[in-house]
C-alpha positions in Angstrom: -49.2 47.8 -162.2 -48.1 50.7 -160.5 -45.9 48.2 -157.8 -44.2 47.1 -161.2 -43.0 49.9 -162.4 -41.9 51.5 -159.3 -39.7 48.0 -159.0 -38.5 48.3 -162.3 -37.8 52.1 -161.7 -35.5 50.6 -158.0 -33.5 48.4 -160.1 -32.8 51.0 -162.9 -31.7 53.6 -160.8 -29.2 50.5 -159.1 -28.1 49.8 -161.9 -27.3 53.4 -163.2 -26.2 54.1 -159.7 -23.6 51.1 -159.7 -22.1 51.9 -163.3 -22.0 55.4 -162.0 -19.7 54.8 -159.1 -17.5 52.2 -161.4 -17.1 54.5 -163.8 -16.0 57.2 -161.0 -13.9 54.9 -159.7 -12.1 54.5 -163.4 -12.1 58.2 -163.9 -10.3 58.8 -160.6 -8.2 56.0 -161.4 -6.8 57.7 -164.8 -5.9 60.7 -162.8 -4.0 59.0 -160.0 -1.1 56.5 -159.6 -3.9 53.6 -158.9 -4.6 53.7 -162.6 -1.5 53.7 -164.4 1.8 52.8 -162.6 4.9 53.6 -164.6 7.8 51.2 -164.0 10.6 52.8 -166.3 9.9 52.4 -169.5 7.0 50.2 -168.8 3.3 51.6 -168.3 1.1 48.9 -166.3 -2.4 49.4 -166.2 -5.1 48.2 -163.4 -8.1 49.9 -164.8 -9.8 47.3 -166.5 -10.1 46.1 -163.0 -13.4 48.2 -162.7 -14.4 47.2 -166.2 -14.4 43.3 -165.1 -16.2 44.6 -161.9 -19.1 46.6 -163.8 -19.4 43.5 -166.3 -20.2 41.3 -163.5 -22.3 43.1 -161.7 -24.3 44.8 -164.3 -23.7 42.9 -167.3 -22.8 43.8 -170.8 -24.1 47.2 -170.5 -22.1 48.3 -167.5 -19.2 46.5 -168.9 -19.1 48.9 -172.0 -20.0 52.3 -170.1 -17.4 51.5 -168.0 -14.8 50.1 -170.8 -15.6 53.2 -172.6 -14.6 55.5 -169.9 -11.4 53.7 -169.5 -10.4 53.9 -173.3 -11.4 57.6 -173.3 -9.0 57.8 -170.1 -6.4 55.9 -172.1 -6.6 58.2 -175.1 -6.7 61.3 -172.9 -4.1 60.4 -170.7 -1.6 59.5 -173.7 -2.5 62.6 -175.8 0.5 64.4 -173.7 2.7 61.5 -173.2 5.1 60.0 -175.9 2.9 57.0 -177.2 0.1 60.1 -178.3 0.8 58.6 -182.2 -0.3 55.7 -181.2 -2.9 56.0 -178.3 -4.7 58.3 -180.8 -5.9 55.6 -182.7 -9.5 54.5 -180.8 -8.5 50.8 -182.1 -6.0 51.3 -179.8 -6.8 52.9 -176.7 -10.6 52.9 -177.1 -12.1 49.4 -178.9 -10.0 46.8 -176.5 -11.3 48.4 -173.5 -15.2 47.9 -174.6 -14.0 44.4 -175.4 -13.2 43.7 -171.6 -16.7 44.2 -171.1 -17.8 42.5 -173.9 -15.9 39.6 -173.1 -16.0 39.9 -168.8 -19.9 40.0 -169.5 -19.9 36.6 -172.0 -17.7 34.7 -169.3 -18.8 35.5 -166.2 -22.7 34.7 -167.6 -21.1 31.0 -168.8 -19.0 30.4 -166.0 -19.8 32.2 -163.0 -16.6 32.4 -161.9 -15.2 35.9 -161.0 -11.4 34.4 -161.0 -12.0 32.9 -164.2 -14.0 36.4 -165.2 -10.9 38.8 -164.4 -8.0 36.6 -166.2 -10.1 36.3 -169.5 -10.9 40.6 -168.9 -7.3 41.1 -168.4 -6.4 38.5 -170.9 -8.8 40.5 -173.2 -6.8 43.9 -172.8 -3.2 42.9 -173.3 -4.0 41.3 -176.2 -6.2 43.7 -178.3 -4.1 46.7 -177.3 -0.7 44.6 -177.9 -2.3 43.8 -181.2 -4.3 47.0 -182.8 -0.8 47.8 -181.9 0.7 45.8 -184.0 -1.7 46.1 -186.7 -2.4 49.6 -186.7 0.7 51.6 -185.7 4.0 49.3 -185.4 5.7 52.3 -187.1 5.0 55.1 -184.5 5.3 52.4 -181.7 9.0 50.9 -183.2 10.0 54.7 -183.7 8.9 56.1 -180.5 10.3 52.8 -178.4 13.8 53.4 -180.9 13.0 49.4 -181.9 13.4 47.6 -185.2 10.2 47.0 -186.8 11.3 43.9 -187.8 11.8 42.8 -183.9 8.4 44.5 -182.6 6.5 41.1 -182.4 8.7 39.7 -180.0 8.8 43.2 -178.3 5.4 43.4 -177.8 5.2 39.6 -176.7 7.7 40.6 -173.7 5.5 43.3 -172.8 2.4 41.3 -172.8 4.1 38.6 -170.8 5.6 40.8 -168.3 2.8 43.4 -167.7 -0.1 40.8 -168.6 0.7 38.2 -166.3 1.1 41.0 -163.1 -2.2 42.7 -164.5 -4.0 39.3 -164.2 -2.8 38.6 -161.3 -4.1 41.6 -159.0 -7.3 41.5 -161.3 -8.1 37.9 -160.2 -7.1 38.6 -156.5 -9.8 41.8 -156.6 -11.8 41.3 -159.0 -12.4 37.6 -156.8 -12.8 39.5 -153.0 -15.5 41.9 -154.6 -18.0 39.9 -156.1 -17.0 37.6 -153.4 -17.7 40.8 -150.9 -21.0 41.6 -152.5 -22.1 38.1 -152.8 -23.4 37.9 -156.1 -25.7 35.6 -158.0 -26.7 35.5 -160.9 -30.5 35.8 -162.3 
């Protein structure tokens, strides 16, 4: 009995140890270039990188903690930049980065395929930010980007096709060497 528990207690504290450092590694990513790289007047994101990692490696539950650190980084982050109408919405910045775990967590269970993990995650995030987006503040985003509301669908598909596919590509490339570095299997 005692044996038991004091196994149980091992893995927890893994566990909460390995979200821990993910999510410091997410924190430390929203307050460097790592995180965010601005290329004009394009932001590209690799954060959900450690979202897709977490999911993996600790499941649903590490994929949210660590999602929701990155949307609150998102939020934060954009609270003194131009897109703060829009990023203020937690449709926005904070409920598409819980998704990535969500949905990292779902796939990689199915499939056990990281590669296959990190382009659905990635996939995941351009889509429900390009979309709450859409839904939920095409009026601040058309004014603040000086764009024609009536044109912002195709706008936002040029984004999503330009920063989605590089986003999915580096997340497949290290998303794939660390679960293939830490050898994972799945119980």
């Amino acid at each position: 009995m005692q044996i038991n528990t004091q196994i149980k207690s091992q893995i927890s504290v893994k566990k909460l140890t390995r979200i821990a450092l993910l999510s410091a590694i997410a924190i430390f990513m929203s307050f460097t270039p790592f995180g965010y790289i601005q290329l004009g007047a394009i932001r590209i994101t690799f954060m959900h990188i450690p979202v897709i990692i977490a999911a993996i490696v600790e499941g649903m539950l590490g994929g949210i903690i660590v999602g929701l650190i990155f949307g609150v980084s998102s939020l934060i982050s954009n609270l003194s930049g131009p897109l703060a109408p829009v990023f203020i919405n937690p449709l926005v910045s904070i409920f598409p980065r819980i998704m990535i775990g969500i949905v990292s967590s779902i796939v990689y269970k199915k499939s056990k395929n990281a590669s296959v993990t990190a382009a659905l995650g990635t996939i995941t995030n351009t889509v429900l930010v390009l979309s709450m987006i859409y839904f939920f503040a095409a009026s601040a985003f058309s004014n603040i980007r000086k764009i024609a509301i009536e044109t912002l669908g195709k706008f936002l598909l040029i984004i999503a096709l330009k920063n989605g596919i590089l986003e999915m590509l580096v997340a497949v490339i290290i998303v794939t060497a660390v679960v293939k570095a830490l050898n994972l299997k799945i119980e």
